[in-house]
C-alpha positions in Angstrom: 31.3 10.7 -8.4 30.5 7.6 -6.3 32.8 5.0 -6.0 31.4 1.5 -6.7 32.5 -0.8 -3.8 34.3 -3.6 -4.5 32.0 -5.6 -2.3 28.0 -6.1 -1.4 26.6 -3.4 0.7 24.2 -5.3 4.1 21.5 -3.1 4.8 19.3 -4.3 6.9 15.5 -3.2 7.7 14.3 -5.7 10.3 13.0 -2.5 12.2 11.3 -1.0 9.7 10.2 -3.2 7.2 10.3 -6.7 9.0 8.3 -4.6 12.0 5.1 -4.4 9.7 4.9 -8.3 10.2 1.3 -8.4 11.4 1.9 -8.8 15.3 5.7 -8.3 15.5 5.0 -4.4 16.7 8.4 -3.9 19.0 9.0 -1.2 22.0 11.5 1.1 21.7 14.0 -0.5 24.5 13.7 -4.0 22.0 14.2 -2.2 18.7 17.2 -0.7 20.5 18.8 -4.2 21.8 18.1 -5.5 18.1 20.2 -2.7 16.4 22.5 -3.4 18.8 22.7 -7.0 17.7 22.6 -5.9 14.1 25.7 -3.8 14.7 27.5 -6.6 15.8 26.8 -8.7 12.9 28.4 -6.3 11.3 25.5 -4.9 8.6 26.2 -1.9 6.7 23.0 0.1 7.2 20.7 0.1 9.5 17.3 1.4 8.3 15.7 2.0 12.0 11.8 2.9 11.5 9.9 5.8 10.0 10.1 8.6 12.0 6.9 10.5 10.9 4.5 7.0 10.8 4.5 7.6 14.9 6.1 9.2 18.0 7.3 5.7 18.8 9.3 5.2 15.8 10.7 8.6 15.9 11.9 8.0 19.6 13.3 4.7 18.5 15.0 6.3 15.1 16.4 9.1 17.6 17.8 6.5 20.0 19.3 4.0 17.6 21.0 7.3 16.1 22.0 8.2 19.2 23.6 5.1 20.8 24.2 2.8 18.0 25.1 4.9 15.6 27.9 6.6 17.2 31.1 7.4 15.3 32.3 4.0 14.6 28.8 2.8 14.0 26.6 1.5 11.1 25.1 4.6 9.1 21.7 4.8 10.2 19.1 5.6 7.6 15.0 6.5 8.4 12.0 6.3 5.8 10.3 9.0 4.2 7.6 9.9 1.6 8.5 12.2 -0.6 7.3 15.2 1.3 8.7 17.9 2.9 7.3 17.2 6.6 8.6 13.4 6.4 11.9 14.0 5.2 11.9 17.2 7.6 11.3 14.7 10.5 13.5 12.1 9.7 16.0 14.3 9.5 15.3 15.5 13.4 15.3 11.6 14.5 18.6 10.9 12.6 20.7 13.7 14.1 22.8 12.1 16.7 24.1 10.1 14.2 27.3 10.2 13.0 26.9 8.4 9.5 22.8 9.4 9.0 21.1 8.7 5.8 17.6 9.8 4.5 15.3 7.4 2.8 12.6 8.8 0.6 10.5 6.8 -1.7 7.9 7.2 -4.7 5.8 5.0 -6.7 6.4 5.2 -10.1 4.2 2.5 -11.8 1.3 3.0 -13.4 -1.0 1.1 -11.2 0.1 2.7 -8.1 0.1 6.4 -10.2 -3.5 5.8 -11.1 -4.9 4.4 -8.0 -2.8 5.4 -4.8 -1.0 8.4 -5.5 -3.5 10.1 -8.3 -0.3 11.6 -10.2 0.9 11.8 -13.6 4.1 11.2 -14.7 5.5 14.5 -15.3 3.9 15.5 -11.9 6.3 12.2 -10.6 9.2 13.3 -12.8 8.8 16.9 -11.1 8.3 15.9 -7.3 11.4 13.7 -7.5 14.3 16.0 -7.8 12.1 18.6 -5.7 12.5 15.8 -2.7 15.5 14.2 -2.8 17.0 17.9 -3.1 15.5 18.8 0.0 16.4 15.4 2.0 19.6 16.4 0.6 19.8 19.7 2.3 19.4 17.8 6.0 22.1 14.9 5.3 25.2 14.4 2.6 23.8 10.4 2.7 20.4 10.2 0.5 18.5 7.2 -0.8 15.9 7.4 -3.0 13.2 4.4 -3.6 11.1 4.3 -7.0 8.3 2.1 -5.5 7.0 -0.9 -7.4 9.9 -0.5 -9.8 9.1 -4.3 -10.8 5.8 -2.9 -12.7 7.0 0.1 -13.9 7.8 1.2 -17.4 11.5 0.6 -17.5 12.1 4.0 -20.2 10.0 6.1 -17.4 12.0 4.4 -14.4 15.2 5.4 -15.8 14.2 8.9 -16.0 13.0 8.9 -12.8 16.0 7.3 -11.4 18.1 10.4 -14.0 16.7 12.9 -11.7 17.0 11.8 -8.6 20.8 11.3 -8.9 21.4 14.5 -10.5 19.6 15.9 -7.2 21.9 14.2 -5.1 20.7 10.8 -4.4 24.1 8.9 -3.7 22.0 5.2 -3.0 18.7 4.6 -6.3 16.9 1.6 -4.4 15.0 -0.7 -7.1 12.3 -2.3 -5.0 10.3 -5.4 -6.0 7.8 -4.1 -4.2 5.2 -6.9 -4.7 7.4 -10.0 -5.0 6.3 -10.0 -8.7 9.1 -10.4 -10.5 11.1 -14.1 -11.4 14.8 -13.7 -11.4 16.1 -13.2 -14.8 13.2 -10.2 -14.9 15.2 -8.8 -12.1 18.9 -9.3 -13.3 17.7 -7.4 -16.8 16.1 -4.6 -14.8 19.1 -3.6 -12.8 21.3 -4.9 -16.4 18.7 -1.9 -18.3 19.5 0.6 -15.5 23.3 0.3 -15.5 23.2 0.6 -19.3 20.7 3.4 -19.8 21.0 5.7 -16.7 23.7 8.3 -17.9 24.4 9.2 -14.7 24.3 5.7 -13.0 28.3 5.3 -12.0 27.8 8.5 -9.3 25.3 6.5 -7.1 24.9 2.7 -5.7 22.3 0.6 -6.8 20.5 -1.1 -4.1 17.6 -3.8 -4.7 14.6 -4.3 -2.0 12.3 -6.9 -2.6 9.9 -9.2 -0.9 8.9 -12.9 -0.5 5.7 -13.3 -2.4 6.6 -16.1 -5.1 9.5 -17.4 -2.7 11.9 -15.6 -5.4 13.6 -12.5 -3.3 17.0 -14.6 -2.5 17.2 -15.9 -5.9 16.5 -12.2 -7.4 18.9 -10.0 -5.1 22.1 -12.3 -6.7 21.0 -12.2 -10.0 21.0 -8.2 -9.2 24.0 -8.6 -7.8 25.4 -10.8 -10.7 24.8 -7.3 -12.9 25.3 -4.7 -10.8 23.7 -3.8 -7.7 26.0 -4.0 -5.1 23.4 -3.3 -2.1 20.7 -5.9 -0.3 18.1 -4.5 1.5 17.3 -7.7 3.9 15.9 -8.4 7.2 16.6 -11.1 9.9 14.7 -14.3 9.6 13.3 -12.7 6.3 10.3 -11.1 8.0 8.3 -8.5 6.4 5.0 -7.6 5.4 2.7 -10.6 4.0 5.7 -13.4 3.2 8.4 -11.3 4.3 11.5 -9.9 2.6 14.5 -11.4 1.4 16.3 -13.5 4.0 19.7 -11.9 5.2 20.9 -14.9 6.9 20.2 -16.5 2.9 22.1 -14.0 0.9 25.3 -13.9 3.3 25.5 -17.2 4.0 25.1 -17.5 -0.4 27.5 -14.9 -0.7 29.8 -16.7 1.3 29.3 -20.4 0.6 29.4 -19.7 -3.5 32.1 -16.6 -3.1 34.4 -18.3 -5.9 31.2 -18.1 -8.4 30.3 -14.2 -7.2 33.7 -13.1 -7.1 33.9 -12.4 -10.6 30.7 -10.3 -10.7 32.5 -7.8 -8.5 35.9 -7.7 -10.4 38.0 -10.1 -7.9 39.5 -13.3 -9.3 37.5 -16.5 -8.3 39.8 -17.7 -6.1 39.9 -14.5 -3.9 39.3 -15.8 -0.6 38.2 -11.6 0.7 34.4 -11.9 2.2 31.7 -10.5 -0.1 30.3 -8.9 2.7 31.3 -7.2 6.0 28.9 -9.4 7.9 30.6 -11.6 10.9 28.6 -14.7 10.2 29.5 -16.2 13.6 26.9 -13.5 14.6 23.6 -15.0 12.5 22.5 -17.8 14.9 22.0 -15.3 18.0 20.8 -12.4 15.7 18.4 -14.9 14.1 16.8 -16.3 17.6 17.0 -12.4 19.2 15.0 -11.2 16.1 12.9 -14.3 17.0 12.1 -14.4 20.8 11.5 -10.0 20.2 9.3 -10.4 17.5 7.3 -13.6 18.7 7.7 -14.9 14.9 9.2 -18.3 15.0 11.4 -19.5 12.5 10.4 -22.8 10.6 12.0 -25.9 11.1 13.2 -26.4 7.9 13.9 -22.6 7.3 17.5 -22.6 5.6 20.8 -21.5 7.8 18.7 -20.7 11.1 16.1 -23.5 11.1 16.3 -26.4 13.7 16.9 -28.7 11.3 19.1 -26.3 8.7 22.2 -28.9 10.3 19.9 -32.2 11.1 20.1 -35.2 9.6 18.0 -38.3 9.7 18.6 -40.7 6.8 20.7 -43.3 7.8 23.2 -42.8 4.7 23.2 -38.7 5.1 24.3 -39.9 9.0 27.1 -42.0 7.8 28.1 -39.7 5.3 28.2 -36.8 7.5 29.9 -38.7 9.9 32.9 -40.2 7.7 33.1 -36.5 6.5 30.9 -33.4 6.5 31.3 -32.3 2.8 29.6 -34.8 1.7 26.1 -33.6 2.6 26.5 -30.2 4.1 28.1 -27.1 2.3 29.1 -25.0 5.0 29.4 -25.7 8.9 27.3 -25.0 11.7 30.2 -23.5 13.2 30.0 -20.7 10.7 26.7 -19.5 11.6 27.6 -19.5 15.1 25.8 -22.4 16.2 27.2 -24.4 18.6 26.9 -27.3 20.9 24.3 -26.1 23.4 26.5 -26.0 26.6 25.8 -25.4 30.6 26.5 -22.3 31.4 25.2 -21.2 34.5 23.6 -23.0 37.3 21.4 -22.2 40.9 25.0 -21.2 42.8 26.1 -19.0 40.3 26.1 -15.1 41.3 24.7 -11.9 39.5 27.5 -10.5 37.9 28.5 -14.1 36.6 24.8 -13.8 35.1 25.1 -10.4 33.8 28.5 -11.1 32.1 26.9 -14.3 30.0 23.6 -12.0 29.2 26.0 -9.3 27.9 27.7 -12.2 25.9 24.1 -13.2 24.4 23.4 -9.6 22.8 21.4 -8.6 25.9 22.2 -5.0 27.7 19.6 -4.5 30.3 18.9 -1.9 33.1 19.0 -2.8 37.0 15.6 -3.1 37.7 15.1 -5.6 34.3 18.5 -7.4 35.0 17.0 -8.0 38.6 13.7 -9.3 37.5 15.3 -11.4 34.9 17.9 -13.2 38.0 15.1 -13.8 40.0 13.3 -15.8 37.2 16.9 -17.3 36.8 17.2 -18.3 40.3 13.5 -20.1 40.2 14.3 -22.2 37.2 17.6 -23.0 38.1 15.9 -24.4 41.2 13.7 -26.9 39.1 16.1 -27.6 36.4 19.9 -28.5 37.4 21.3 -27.6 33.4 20.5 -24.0 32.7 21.6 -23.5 29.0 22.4 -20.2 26.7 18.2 -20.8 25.4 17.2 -21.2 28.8 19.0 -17.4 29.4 17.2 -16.1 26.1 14.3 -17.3 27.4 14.0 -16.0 30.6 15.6 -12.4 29.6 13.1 -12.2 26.3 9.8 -13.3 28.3 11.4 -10.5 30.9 11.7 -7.6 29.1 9.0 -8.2 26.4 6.2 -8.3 28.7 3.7 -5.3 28.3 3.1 -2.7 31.0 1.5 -4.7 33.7 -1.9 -3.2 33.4 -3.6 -6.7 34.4 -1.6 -8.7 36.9 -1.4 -12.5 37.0 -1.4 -13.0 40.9 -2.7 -17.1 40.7 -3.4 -19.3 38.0 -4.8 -23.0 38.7 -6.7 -25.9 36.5 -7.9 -28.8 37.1 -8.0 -31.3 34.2 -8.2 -35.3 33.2 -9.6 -37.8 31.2 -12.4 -37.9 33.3 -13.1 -34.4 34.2 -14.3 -31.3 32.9 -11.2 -28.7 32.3 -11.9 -26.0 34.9 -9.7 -23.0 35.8 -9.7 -20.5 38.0 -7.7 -17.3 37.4 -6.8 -14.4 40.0 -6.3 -11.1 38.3 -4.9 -7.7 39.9 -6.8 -5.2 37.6 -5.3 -1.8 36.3 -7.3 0.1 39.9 -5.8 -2.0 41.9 -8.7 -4.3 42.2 -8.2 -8.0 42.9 -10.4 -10.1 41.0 -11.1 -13.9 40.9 -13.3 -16.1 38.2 -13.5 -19.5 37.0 -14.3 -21.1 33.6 -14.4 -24.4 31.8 -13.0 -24.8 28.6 -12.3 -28.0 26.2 -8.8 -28.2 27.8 -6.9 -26.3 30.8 -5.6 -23.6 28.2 -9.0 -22.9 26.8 -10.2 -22.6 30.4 -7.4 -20.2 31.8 -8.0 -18.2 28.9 -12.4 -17.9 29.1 -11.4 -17.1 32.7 -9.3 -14.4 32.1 -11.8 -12.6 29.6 -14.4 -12.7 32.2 -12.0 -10.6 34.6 -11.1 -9.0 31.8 -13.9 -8.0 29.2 -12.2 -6.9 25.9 -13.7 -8.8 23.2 -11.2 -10.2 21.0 -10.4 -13.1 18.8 -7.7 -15.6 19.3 -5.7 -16.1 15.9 -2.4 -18.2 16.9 -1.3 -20.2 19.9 1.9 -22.0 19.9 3.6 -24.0 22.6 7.8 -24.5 21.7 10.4 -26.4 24.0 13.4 -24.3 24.4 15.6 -27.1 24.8 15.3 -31.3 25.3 14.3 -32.6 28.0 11.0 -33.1 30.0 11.9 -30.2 32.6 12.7 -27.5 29.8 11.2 -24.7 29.5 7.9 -24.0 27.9 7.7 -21.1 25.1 4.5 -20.0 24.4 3.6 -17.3 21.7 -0.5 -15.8 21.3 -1.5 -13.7 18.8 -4.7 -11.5 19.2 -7.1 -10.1 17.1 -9.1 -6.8 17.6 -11.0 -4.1 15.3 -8.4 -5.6 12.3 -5.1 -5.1 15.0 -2.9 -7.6 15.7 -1.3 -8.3 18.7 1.2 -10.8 20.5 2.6 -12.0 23.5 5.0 -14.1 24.6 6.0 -15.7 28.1 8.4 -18.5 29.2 7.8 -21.4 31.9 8.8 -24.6 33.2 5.1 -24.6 33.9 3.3 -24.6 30.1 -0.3 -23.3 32.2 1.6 -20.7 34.0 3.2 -19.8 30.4 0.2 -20.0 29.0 -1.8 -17.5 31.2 1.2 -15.4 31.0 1.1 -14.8 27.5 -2.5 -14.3 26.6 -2.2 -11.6 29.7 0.8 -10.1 27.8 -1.2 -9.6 24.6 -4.4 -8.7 26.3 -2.3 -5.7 28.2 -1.1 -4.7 24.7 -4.3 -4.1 23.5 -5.9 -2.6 26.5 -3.1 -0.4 26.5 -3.5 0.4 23.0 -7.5 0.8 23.3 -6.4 3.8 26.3 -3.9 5.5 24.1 -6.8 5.6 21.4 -9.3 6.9 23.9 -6.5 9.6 25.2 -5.9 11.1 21.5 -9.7 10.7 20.5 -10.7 14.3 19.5 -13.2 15.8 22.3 -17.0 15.9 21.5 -18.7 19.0 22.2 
C-alpha cells in the first residue's frame, strides 16, 4: 500500500512539457544546467524529456539520470506511450538513476478514442494494465497518465484508473489536458476518484493541467483541497499553446495561504511545516535561468517572477509599503530570492573570482565555455564600470546558448539617421570557410543588418518575433535581444547579449538562422536515399 504524504508532491516538467513551447527547443548541455537548477529548488520529480520522441531527448534523459539524479537526487521520471518500444526506451535513458520513474500515458476520452487513437474502450481498458505492467517490469516507480481526463466519462476513467493501479502504477496522473475544465469541475473530479476508485489509497494522485482559460493555478489547489497531493508544473508556467500551470504560483500559494491548506492535508492551521519541499529562495534565479535558456520572457506583470510582481507606483501603495509592507504585499521579495541587484564583479576582478559567482548563479560550465564567457566579461566590464549578477546571466546565457557556429559574424556596421537611408553592411564567415561581404537597406538599421545577412545567407524564412530587453538600468546596460524564426511550420530562436543593441541584434538573428541551417542538414543527412 502507498503511503499518502503528508505534504504536496513538486514535480516539475519544464523539460518536457514546457520544451514543446513553440521555439524554446533546448540542447542537451542547457536541459542539463536547468535540472541542475531544478534540483536545487528543491522539486520532487523531475520529468526530463521523452526518450523515444528523439536521440536528443534520450541523451538528455540519460544525462540528467546520470548526473542529477544521483543517490541523493530528485527521482527522475521520462514519458512514454503506452507501447512496449517507448516504455522499453525510457527505461534505457533512466538507468543511471538512482530514484527512476516511468511515465506512460493514454487517452481515454471519447473524442481522442474516436479520432486520434481509433480504439474502443475495452481495447483502452485492455492495453492499460498490459503497459503499465511492463513499465513496471523496468522500474519499482510507475506513473500512469489517462490523457484528457477532463473530457472523459468519469464511470470509464475510474475503471481505467482501477487497472492501472492494480498493475502497479504507484503515481494515477489526472491531466487537464486541454485547459477545459473551471475549478470546482476539477476539485469534484479528483473528489469522484478518491471516492469511487477501490483501490485509490495504494497510489498518489497527481493532477497535470494547462493554461488555456488562465484556470490551471486555481484548479491544481482545488485538487489539492480534495486529494491530490502531486502538481505537475513548470517554471515560468511554459508549455504548449498558453503553458502549464505556474510552479512559482502554486508554491509561492501553498506557502503564502499554508494556514488555509493545512487542513486539507491533516495538519492543524497553525502548523508552520512548508507544504512543499521547495527552497523558495531558489524561484527568482530558476525563474530568469528557465528564461534566458528558453528565450521566453516573462511578462511584466506575471505574478512572483514578473518585474513588477514587487513594484509599486501609486502614491498611497508607496506610502503604505513604506510605513509597513503588509499592507499591500503578502509575502516578501526576500522570499523568492530576489534581492537588491548588487555589484559583484568588476574589470580587475580574476577568473576564479568569476567562476566562483557563476557557480553561485546555477551556472557549471566547461573550460573552453567558462573562457569564452570571461572574455565577454572582460569587454563589458571595460565599457561598463558596475557589472551586476544580470549582467553575469547575460553574458554566460548569450555564451553557451549560441548555436554551432555554422555562419560566423566577423563585422557588422549601419549607417542610419533622420536624414538618411538605413544601410548595413554585414561580413559573414560561411560554414566552407568562405568570407563573404553584402550590404542592404532596410526601414531601420535592424531591418538592414538582417536583409544583409539573408543575402550571404539564402534560407528563406519568416521573421515572427523580435524583442529588444535592458538587463539592468542604465543607458550603458546591456542589450537582450531575442528572434524567433519561422520555416516549413518550425520554429526557431536565438538569443544574444550586447552593450551594442546592432551587434546584439545581428548576433541573434545569426543564432536562429544557424539553428535552422543546422536543422535543414540534419534533415538532408537522415533523408532516405533515392535510387
Amino acid at each position: 500500500m502507498t503511503t499518502q504524504p503528508d505534504r504536496v508532491i513538486i514535480f516539475d516538467t519544464t523539460l518536457r512539457d514546457g520544451e514543446q513551447s513553440p521555439g524554446a527547443t533546448l540542447t542537451v548541455d542547457e536541459k542539463l544546467t536547468i535540472a541542475r537548477a531544478l534540483a536545487r529548488l528543491g522539486v520532487d520529480v523531475i520529468e526530463a524529456g521523452f526518450p523515444y520522441a528523439s536521440p536528443g531527448d534520450f541523451e538528455a534523459v540519460q544525462k540528467i539520470a546520470e548526473t542529477v539524479g544521483a543517490v541523493g537526487g530528485p527521482t527522475i521520471c521520462g514519458l512514454a506511450r503506452a507501447t512496449q518500444k517507448d516504455i522499453q526506451t525510457c527505461a534505457e535513458a533512466l538507468k543511471p538513476a538512482a530514484k527512476p520513474r516511468i511515465h506512460t500515458f493514454l487517452a481515454t476520452s471519447d473524442i481522442h478514442l474516436e479520432y486520434k487513437l481509433k480504439k474502443t474502450r475495452a481495447e483502452v481498458l485492455a492495453i492499460v494494465p498490459e503497459m503499465v505492467a511492463y513499465a513496471k517490469s523496468f522500474v519499482e516507480d510507475v506513473e500512469f497518465s489517462p490523457e484528457d481526463a477532463g473530457r472523459s466519462d468519469p464511470e470509464f476513467l475510474y475503471q481505467v484508473l482501477e487497472r492501472a493501479i492494480s498493475a502497479g502504477a504507484t503515481t494515477v496522473n489526472i491531466p487537464d489536458t486541454v485547459g477545459y475544465t473551471t475549478p470546482a469541475e476539477f476539485g469534484a473530479l479528483i473528489k469522484g476518484i478518491k471516492e469511487n476508485v477501490p483501490n485509490i489509497d495504494q497510489a498518489i494522485i497527481s493532477v497535470h493541467g494547462h493554461n488555456d482559460l488562465g484556470l490551471a493555478v486555481a484548479n491544481f489547489l482545488e485538487a489539492v483541497k480534495n486529494g491530490a497531493r502531486q502538481l505537475e508544473c513548470t517554471i515560468n508556467g511554459i508549455g504548449e499553446r498558453a503553458g502549464n500551470a505556474a510552479l512559482e504560483e502554486l508554491v509561492m500559494a501553498l506557502h503564502v495561504r499554508r494556514s488555509y491548506f493545512n487542513p486539507f492535508l491533516g495538519r492543524a492551521p497553525e502548523s508552520t511545516e512548508p507544504l512543499t519541499r521547495i527552497d523558495t529562495k531558489q524561484i527568482h534565479s530558476a525563474s530568469r535561468l528557465v528564461s534566458e535558456l528558453t528565450g521566453m520572457s516573462v511578462q511584466p506583470n506575471k505574478a512572483i517572477v514578473g518585474a513588477n510582481a514587487f513594484a509599486h507606483e501609486s502614491g498611497i501603495h508607496q506610502d503604505g509599503v513604506l510605513k509597513h509592507k503588509l499592507t499591500y504585499e503578502i509575502m516578501d521579495a526576500e522570499s523568492i530570492g530576489l534581492t537588491q541587484n548588487q555589484i559583484v564583479l568588476g574589470k580587475l576582478s580574476g577568473r576564479n573570482a568569476f567562476r566562483t559567482r557563476l557557480k553561485e548563479l546555477g551556472f557549471e560550465l566547461s573550460e573552453t565555455e567558462l573562457n569564452n564567457a570571461f572574455l565577454r566579461f572582460k569587454e563589458t566590464a571595460d565599457k561598463r564600470k558596475e557589472i551586476t549578477d544580470w549582467d553575469l546571466e547575460a553574458i554566460v546565457s548569450d555564451e553557451i546558448r549560441q548555436a554551432p557556429e555554422l555562419f560566423r559574424l566577423e563585422l557588422v556596421q549601419v549607417s542610419c539617421g533622420d536624414r538618411a537611408r538605413p544601410t548595413a553592411t554585414v561580413t559573414l564567415r560561411t560554414p566552407d570557410g568562405e568570407e563573404r561581404t553584402d550590404a542592404a537597406i532596410g526601414t531601420g538599421p535592424v531591418d538592414a543588418v538582417y536583409k544583409a545577412i539573408n543575402r550571404v545567407v539564402e534560407i528563406p524564412n519568416e521573421l515572427i518575433e523580435f524583442s529588444v530587453t535592458s538587463v539592468t538600468e542604465g543607458i550603458d546596460a546591456l542589450g537582450k535581444v531575442t528572434i524567433r524564426l519561422r520555416h516549413n511550420g518550425a520554429v526557431y530562436s536565438g538569443y544574444a547579449a550586447n552593450t551594442d543593441i546592432i551587434v546584439a541584434s545581428a548576433r541573434a538573428y545569426l543564432s536562429a538562422l544557424n539553428r535552422l541551417y543546422g536543422a535543414l542538414q540534419t534533415q538532408e543527412k537522415n533523408a532516405p536515399a533515392t535510387v
